[in-house]
C-alpha positions in Angstrom: 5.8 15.9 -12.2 2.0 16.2 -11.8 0.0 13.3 -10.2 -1.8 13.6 -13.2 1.1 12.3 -15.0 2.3 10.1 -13.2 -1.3 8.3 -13.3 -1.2 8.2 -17.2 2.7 6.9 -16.8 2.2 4.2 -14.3 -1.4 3.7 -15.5 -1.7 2.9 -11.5 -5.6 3.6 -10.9 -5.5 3.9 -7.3 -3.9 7.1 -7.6 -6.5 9.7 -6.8 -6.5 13.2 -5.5 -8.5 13.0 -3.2 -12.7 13.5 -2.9 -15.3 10.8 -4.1 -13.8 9.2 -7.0 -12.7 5.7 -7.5 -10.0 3.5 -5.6 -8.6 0.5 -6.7 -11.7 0.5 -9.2 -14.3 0.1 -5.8 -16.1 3.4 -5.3 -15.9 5.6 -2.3 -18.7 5.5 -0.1 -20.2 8.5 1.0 -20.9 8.9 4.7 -24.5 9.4 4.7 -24.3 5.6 4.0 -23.3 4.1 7.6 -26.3 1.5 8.3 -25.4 -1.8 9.9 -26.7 -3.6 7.3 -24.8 -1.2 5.0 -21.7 -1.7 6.8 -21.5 -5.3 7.1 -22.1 -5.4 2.7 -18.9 -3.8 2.5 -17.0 -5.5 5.2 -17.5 -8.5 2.2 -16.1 -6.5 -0.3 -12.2 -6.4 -1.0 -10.6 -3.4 -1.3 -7.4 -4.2 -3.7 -5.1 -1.2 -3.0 -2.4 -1.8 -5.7 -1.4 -4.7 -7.2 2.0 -5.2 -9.4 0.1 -5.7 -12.4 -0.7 -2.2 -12.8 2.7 -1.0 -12.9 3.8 -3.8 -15.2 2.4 -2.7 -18.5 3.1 0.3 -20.7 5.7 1.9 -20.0 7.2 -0.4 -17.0 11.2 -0.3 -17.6 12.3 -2.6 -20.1 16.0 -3.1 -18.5 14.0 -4.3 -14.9 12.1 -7.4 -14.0 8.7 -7.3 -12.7 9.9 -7.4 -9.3 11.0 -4.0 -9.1 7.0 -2.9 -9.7 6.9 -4.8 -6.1 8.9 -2.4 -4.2 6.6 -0.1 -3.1 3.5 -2.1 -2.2 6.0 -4.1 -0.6 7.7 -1.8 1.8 4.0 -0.7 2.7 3.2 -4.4 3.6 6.1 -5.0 5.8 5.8 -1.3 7.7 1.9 -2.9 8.6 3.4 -6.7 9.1 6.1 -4.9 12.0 3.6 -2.9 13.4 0.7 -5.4 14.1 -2.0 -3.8 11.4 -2.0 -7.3 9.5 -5.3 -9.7 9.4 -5.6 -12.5 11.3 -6.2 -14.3 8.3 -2.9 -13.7 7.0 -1.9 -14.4 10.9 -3.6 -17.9 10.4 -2.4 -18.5 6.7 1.2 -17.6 7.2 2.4 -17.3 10.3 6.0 -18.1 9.8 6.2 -15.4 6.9 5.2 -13.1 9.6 7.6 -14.4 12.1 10.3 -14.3 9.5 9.5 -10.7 8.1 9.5 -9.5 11.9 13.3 -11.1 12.3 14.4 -9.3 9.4 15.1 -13.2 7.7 11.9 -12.4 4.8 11.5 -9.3 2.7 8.0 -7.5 2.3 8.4 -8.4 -1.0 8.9 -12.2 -1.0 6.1 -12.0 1.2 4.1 -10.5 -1.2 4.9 -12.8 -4.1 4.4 -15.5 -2.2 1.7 -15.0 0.1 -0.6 -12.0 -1.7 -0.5 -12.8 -5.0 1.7 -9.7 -5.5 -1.3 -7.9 -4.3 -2.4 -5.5 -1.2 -5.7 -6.0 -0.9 -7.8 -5.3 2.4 -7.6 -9.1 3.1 -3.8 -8.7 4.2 -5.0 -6.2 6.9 -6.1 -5.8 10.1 -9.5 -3.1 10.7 -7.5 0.2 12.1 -4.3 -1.3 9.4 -7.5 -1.0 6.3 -8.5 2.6 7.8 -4.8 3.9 7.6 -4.2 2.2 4.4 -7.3 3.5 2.9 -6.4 7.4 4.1 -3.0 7.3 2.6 -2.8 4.8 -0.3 -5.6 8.0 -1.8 -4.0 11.2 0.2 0.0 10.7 0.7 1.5 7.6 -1.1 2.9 8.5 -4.0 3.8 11.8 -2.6 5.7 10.1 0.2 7.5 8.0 -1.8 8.5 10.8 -4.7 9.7 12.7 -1.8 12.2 9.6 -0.6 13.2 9.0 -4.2 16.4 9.5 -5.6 16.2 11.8 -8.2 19.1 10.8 -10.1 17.7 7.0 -10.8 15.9 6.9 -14.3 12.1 5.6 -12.6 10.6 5.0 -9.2 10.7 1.6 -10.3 14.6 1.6 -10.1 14.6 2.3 -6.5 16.3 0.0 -4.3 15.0 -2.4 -1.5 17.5 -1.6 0.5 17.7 -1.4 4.6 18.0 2.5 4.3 14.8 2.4 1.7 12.9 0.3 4.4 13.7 2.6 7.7 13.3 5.7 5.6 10.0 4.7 4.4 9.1 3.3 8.3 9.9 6.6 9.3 7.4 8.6 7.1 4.7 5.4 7.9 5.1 6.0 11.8 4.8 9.8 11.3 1.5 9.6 8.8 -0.4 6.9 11.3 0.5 9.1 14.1 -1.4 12.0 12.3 -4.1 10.1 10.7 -4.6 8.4 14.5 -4.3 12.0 16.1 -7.1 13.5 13.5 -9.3 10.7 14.8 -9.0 10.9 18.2 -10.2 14.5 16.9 -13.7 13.6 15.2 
């Protein structure tokens, strides 16, 4: 399936293919653009990276319940919460979530239902966490997660939030930061 199609099937804007265009309905900014004053503008703006609402609609599988559109944001959310890329606000707000997600005793997506607004937005991360998430929620995401898919289940939205989901989907996480963090230590 083209990404094409699968943006008109999820309706998920976020998904891009890459150069200036739109994420999350905030444009890109272009690098000539890197002035202090510049810089600290955007550092007030929030960059929403998916939200649950925009797999809900349309064509969102009738026989599932609106937490399965959490799945995915949600394993992204708990990769970042177990590797130390969240905000300290979210450190301040909910620091027993954390704790708990970290001990295995919370899910990613209770997390997010209770403490995002079923949401990732750039407020739930830290500064290098909003840099990775930024790179792969446009280059690699849905990629990544057709590719750990199983191809016999009707949707994406019937895959399972499972242990094996989680460590699989940690794996390809650890591998991607581990570029992205490589091609910077490049520039």
């Amino acid at each position: 399936m083209s990404l094409d199609s699968l943006r008109e099937l999820t309706g998920a804007p976020w998904l891009t293919s890459g150069g200036k265009g739109w994420l999350c309905g905030i444009p890109e900014v272009s690098q000539e653009r890197d002035s202090a004053p510049f810089r600290r503008e955007l550092q007030m703006i929030v960059r929403k990276y998916d939200d649950i609402d925009w797999h809900t609609g349309g064509d969102f599988p009738a026989d599932l319940d609106a937490s399965h559109a959490r799945t995915h944001i949600a394993l992204f959310l708990e990769w970042a919460i177990r590797r130390g890329h969240e905000s300290d606000t979210l450190r301040s707000l909910h620091p027993d979530a954390l704790h708990s997600i970290r001990q295995g005793k919370l899910s990613g997506k209770d997390l997010l239902a209770q403490c995002c607004d079923d949401k990732l937005t750039s407020d739930d991360l830290s500064e290098t966490g909003n840099g990775f998430a930024q790179a792969y929620y446009e280059a690699s995401c849905l990629e990544d997660y057709l590719d750990l898919s199983d191809d016999d289940l009707p949707t994406l939205y019937h895959e399972p939030y499972d242990q094996k989901k989680t460590r699989d989907i940690c794996e390809k996480l650890d591998a991607r930061f581990h570029q992205w963090s490589k091609q910077l230590d490049h520039e």
